[in-house]
C-alpha positions as CSV (number, residue, x, y, z in Angstrom):
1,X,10.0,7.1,-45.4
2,X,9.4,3.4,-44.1
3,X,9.7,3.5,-40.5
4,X,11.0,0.5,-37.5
5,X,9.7,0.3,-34.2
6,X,11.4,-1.1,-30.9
7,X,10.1,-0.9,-27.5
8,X,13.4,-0.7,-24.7
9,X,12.5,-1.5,-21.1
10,X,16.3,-0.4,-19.8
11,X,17.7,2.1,-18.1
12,X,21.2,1.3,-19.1
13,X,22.1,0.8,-23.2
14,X,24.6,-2.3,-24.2
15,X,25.9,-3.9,-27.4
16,X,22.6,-5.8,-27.5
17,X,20.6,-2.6,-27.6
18,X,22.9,-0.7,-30.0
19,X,22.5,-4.1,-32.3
20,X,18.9,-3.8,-32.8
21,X,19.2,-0.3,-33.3
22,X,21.4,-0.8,-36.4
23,X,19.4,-3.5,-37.9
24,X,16.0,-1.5,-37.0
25,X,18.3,1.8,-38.5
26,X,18.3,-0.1,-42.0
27,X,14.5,-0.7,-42.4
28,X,14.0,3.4,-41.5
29,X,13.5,5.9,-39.3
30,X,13.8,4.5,-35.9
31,X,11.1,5.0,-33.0
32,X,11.9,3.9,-29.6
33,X,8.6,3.2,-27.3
34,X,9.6,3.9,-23.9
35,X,7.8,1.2,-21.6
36,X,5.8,2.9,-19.1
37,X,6.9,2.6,-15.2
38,X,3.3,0.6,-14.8
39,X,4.2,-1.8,-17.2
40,X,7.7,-2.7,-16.7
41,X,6.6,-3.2,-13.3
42,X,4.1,-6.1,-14.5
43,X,7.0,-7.0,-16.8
44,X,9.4,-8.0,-14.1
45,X,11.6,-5.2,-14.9
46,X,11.2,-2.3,-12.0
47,X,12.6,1.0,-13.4
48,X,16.1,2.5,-11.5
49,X,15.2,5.6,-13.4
50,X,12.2,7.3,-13.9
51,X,10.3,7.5,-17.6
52,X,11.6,10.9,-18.7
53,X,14.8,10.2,-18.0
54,X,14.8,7.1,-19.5
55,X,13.0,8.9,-22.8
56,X,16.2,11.5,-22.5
57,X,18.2,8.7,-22.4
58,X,16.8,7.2,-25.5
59,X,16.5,10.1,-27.1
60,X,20.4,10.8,-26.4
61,X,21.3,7.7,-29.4
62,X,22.3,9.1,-32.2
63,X,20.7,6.7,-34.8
64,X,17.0,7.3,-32.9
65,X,14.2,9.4,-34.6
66,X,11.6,9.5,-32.1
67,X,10.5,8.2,-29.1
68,X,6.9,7.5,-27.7
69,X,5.6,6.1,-24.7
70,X,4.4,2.7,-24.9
71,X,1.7,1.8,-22.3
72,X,0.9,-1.7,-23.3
73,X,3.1,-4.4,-23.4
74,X,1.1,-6.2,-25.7
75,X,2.0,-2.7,-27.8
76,X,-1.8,-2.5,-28.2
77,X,-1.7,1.1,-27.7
78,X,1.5,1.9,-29.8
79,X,1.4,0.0,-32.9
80,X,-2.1,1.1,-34.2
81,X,-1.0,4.8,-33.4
82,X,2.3,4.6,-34.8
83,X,1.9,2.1,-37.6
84,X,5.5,0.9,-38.3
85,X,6.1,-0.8,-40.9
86,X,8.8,-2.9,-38.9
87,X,9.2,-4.0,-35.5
88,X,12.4,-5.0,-34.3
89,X,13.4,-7.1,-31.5
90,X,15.8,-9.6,-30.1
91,X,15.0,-13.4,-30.6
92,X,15.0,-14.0,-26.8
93,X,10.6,-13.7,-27.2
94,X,10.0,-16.8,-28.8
95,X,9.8,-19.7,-25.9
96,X,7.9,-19.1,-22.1
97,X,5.3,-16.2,-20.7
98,X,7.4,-13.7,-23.4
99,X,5.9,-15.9,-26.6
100,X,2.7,-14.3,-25.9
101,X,3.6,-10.4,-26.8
102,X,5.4,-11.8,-29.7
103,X,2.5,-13.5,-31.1
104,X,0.0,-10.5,-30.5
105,X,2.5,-8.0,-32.1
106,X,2.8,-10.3,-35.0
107,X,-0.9,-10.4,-35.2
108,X,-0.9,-6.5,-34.8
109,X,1.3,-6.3,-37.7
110,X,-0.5,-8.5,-39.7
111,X,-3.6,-6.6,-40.1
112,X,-1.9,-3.6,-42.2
113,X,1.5,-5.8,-44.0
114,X,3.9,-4.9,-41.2
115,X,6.8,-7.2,-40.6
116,X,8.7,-8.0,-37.5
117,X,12.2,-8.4,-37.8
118,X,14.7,-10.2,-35.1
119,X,18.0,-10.2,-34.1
120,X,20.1,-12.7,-33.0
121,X,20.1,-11.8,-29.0
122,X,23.2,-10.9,-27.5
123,X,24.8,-12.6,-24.7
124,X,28.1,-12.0,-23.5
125,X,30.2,-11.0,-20.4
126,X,29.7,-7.4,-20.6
127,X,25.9,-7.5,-20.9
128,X,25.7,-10.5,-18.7
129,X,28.1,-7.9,-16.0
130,X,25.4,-4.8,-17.1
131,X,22.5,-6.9,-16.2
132,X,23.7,-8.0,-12.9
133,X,24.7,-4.5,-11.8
134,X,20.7,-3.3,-12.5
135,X,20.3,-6.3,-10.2
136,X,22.7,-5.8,-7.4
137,X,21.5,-2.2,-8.1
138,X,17.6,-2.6,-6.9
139,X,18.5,-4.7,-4.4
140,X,20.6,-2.0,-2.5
141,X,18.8,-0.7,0.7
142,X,18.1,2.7,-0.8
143,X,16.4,1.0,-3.6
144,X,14.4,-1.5,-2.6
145,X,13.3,0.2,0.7
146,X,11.8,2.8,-1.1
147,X,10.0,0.7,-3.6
148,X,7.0,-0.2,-1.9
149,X,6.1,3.3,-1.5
150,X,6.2,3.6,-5.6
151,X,4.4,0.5,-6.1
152,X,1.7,1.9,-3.6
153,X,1.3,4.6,-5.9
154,X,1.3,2.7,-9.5
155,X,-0.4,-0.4,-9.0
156,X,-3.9,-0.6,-8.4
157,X,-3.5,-3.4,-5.5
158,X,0.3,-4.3,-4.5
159,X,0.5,-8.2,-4.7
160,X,2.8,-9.8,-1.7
161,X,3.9,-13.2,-1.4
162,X,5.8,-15.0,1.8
163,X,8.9,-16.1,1.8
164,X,10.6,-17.9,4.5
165,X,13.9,-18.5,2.9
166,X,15.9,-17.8,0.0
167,X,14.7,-20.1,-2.4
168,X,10.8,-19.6,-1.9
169,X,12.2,-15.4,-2.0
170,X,13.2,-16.5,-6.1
171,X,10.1,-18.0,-6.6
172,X,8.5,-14.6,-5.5
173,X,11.0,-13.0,-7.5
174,X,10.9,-14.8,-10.6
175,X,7.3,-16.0,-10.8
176,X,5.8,-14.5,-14.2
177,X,3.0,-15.7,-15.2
178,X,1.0,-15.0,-19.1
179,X,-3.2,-14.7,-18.1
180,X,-5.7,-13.4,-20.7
181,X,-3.0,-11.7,-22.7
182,X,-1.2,-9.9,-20.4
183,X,1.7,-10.9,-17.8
184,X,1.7,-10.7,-13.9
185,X,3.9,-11.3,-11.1
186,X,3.8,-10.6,-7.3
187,X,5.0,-7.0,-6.6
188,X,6.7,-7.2,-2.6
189,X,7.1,-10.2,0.0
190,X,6.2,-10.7,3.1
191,X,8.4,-12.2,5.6
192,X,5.9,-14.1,8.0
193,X,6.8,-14.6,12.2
194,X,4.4,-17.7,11.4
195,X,6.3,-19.2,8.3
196,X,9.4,-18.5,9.9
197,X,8.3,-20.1,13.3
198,X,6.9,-23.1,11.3
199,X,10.7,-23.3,8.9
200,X,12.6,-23.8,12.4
201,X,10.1,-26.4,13.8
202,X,9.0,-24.0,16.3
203,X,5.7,-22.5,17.7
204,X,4.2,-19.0,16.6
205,X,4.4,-17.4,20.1
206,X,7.2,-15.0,19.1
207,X,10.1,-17.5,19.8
208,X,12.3,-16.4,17.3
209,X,13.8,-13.7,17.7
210,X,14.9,-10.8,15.8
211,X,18.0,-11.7,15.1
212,X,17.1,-15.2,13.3
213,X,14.6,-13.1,11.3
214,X,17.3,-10.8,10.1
215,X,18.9,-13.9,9.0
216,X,15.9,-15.2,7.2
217,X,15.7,-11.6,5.6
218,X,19.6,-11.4,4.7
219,X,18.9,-14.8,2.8
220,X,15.8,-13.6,0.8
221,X,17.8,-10.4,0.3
222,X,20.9,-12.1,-1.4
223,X,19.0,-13.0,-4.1
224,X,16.2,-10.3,-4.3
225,X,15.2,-6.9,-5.3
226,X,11.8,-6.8,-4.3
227,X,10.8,-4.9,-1.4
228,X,10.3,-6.3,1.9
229,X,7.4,-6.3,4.5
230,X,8.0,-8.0,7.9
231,X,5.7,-9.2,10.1
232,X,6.5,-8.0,13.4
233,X,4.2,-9.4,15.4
234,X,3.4,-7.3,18.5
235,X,6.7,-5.3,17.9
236,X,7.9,-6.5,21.3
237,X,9.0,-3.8,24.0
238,X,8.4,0.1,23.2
239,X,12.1,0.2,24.0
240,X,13.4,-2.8,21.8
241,X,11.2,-1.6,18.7
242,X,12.8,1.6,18.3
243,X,16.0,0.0,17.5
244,X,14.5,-2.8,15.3
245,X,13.5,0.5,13.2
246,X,16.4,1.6,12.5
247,X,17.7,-1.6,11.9
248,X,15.0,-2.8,9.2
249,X,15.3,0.6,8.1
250,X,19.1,0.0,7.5
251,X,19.0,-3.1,5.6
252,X,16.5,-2.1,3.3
253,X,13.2,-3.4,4.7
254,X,10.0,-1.2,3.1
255,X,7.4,-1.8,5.8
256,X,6.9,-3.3,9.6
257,X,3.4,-5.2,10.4
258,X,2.9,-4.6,14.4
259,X,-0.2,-5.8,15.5
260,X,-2.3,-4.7,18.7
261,X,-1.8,-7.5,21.0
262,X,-0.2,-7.7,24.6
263,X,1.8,-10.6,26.0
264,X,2.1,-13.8,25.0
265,X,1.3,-14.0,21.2
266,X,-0.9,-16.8,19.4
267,X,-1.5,-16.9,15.7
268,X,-4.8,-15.0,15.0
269,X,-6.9,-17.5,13.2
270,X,-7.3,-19.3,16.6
271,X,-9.2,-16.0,17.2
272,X,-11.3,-16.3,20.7
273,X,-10.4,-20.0,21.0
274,X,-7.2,-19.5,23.0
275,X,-6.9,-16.3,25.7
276,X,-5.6,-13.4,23.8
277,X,-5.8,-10.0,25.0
278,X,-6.3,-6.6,22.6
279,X,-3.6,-3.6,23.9
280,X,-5.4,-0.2,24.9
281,X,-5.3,2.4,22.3
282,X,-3.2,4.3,24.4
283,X,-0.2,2.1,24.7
284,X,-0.6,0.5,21.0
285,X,-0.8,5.0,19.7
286,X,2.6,5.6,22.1
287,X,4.7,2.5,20.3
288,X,3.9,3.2,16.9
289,X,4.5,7.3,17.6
290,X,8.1,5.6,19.0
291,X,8.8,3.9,16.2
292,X,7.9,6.6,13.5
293,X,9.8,9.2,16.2
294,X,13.1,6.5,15.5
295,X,12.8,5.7,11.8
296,X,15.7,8.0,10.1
297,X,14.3,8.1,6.3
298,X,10.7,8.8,4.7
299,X,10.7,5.6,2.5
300,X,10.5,3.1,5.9
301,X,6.4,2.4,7.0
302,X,5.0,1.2,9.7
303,X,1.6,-0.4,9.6
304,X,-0.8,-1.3,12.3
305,X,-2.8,-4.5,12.2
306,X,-6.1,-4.2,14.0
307,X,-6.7,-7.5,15.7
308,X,-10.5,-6.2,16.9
309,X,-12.5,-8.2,14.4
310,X,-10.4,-11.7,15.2
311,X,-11.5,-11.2,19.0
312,X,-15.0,-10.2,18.3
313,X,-14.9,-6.9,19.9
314,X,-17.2,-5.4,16.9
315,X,-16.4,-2.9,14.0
316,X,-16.4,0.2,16.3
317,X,-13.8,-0.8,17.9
318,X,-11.9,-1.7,14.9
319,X,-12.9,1.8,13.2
320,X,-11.7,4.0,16.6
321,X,-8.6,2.4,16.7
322,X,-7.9,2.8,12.7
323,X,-8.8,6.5,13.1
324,X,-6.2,6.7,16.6
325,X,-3.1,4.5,14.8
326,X,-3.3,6.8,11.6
327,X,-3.2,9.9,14.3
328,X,-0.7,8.2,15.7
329,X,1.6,8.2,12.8
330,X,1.0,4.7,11.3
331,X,1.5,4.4,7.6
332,X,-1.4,1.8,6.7
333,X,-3.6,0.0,8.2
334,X,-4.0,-3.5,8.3
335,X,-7.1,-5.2,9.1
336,X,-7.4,-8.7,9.7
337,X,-10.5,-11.4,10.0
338,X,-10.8,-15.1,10.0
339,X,-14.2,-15.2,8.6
340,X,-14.8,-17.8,5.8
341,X,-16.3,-14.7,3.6
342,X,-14.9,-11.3,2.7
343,X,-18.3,-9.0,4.0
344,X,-17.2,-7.5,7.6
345,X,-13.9,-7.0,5.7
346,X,-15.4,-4.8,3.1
347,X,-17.3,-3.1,5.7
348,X,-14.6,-1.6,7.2
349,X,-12.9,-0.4,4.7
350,X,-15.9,1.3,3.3
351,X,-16.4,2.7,6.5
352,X,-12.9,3.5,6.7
353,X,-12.7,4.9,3.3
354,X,-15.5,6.9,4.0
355,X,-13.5,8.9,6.2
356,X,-9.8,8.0,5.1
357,X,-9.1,8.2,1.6
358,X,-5.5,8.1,1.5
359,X,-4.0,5.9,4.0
360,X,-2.6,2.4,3.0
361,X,-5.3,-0.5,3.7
362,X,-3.8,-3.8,3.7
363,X,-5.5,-7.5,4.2
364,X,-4.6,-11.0,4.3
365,X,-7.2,-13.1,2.7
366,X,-6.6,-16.5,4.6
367,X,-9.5,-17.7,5.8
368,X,-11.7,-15.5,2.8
369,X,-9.6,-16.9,0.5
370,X,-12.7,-16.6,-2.2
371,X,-11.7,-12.8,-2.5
372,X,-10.3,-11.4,-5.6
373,X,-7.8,-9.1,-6.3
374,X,-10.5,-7.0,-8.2
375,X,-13.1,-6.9,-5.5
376,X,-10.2,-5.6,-2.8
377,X,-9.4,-3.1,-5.1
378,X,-13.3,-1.8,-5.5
379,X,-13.4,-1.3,-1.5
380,X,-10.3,0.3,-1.3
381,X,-7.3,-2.0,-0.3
382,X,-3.7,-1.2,-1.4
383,X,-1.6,-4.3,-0.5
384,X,-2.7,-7.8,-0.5
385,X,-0.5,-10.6,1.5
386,X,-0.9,-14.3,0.4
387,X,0.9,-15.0,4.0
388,X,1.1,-18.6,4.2
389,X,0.8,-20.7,1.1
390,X,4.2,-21.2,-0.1
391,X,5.0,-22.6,3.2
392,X,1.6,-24.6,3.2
393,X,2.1,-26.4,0.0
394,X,5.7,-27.3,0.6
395,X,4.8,-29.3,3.5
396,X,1.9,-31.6,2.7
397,X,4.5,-32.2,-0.6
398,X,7.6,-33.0,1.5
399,X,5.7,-35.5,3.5
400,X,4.3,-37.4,0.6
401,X,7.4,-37.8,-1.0
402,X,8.9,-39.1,2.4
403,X,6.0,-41.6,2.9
404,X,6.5,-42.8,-0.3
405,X,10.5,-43.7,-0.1
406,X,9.4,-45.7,3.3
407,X,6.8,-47.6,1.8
408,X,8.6,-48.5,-1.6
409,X,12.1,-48.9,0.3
410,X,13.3,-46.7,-2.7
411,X,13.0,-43.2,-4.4
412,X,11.7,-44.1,-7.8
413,X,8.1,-43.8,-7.1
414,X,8.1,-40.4,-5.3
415,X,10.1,-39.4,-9.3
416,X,6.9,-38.3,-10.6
417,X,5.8,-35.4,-7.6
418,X,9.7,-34.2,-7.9
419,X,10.5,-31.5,-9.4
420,X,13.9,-31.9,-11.7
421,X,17.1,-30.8,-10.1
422,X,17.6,-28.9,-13.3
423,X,15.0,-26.7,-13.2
424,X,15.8,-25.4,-9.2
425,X,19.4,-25.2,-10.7
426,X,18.1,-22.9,-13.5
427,X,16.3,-20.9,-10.9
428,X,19.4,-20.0,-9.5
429,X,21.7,-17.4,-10.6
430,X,25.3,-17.7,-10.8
431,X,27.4,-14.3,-10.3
């Protein structure tokens, strides 16, 4: 018996679902490949359920033979195992990043006489409604807080992008991009005191307070489902962090940054060029025990950034505090340098690894911005945070536009660097 093949990446079926089913139902036996949790993720499409429930799920349809895992979503690894003789999908692949997979699966298919087959895709008010409540779904606190803890777990290197309001939190939502045959997006973002400082025309001296960065958080949040990792700066008062925990904790915030720095704060890259002093061990060891002591649920972190290598007081230092703050309780560790090259950043967390094998490492390759993803991984790091360069590019691009209206006394020349209205309109989502 000929058989048809169609991958699902849901967790909830709909008319448009059931539709290919019956058209793949007339070619065959039907085969459902259930997207792995490692590749929706890549695909933009983080799982509310987990893979064997979703296989039950599949399985459950009354018109489905089988149903395999697919681990690819090229469907490298499924269509030369299963050999279909028909692959069946919506016609909602053929333009963007999406066009890819379709092309590869027809060249799959090509090489033994298989045939894809598409359906019309469906798109009406009760899918439209089913998709929005996955949506509103992964963006409830339970959900998303939690999700940075999975993604620790299932992605080699967790990629996190700032945001520092609600339209640069879409782009860090909704950036997908096609590279070598496969897709990739940013996995979490990070919510900067420095971006946030710099939005309100303010200094990086922990000005703003906590309850303006809720508000910048409530506005990425409204239109997110990613998880959230704040930058907390020093955390502020042993007394006032504990009940910032429980209120990032609340609203659904995965992680806290704190780093090890007393009074009054300057950004880090100034390093030894302006007076910053280091906390002891002690007192840095008693706030983050505080703040673990407060937190209410297992999903919430709290990470410590070790500020020893930006003040030049050596990688021993660095290492004895990184072995206290895990004692302590911290969750990950975040080490931070503003050399131009990524070296006395892989040697501590080779040292670090050496000993620690399990804890989070975290970095934030500004100033070694030559670094890849790949290398980080090789010594060890967990979460990388692009902190800044949303924030950095706007600018220089606002303020050539606005040179260019006073210099031509009109708009039509600063045209060309604009981005249409149409597209930022398309961006947004209507409820």
């Amino acid at each position: 018996m000929r058989t048809a093949y169609t991958c699902f990446c849901t967790d909830v079926i709909h008319e448009g679902h059931l539709k290919v089913l019956k058209e793949a139902k007339k070619h065959g036996r039907v085969i459902i490949g259930a997207l792995s949790d490692e590749e929706l993720i890549r695909y933009n499409k983080y799982p509310t359920i987990p893979l064997d429930e979703r296989i039950k799920l599949y399985r459950s349809i009354k018109c489905v033979d089988k149903v395999v895992v697919q681990n690819s979503m090229n469907y490298d690894d499924v269509i030369p195992r299963v050999k279909p003789d028909y692959v069946v999908h919506g016609d909602n692949w053929s333009n963007g990043y999406k066009a890819t997979i379709r092309n590869h699966v027809i060249e799959l298919l090509e090489e033994y006489g298989g045939k894809l087959v598409e359906v019309p895709y469906t798109i009406n008010e009760d899918v439209i409604k089913t998709d929005l409540r996955l949506k509103h779904k992964l963006s409830m606190p339970e959900y998303r807080r939690k999700r940075l803890r999975d993604l620790i777990k299932m992605c080699p290197i967790v990629k996190t992008i700032e945001a520092h309001s609600g339209l640069t939190g879409l782009i860090a939502e909704k950036t997908v991009v096609e590279n070598n045959g496969k897709l990739d997006q940013f996995d979490a973002i990070w919510v900067s005191s420095l971006c946030d400082s710099t939005d309100r025309g303010k200094p990086d001296i922990e000005l703003v307070d906590m309850s303006a960065r809720l508000r910048t958080i409530s506005d990425i949040m409204e239109v997110t489902t990613k998880p959230i990792i704040l930058d907390g700066d020093t955390g502020g008062l042993t007394e006032h962090f504990v009940y910032n925990i429980r209120t990032l904790e609340r609203i659904g915030v995965s992680a806290v940054i704190i780093e090890d720095k007393t009074g009054l704060k300057k950004n880090s890259l100034f390093g030894t060029e302006v007076i910053q002093k280091q906390d002891s061990i002690e007192n840095f060891c008693s706030k983050i025990a505080a703040g673990k002591k407060a937190q209410l649920t297992d999903d919430f972190m709290i990470f410590a950034r070790i500020e020893s290598l930006i003040l030049e007081n050596g990688m021993d230092d660095a290492l004895e505090r990184a072995r206290a703050y895990v004692e302590a309780g911290a969750d990950g560790i975040m080490i931070h340098s503003r050399q131009t090259d990524p070296n006395e950043i892989f040697e501590f967390c080779d040292k670090f690894r050496s000993e620690d094998k399990n804890t989070t490492l975290v970095v934030v390759p500004t100033s070694y911005n030559c670094v890849t993803e790949d290398e980080l991984e090789k010594h060890g790091v967990n979460i990388v945070i692009y902190a800044n360069q949303l924030m950095r590019a706007a600018f220089p691009a606002m303020k050539k536009a606005a040179e260019s209206i006073l210099v031509n006394h009109r708009a039509l020349e600063a045209d060309e660097m604009l981005m249409p209205f149409k597209d930022i309109i398309t961006l947004i989502d209507e409820l």
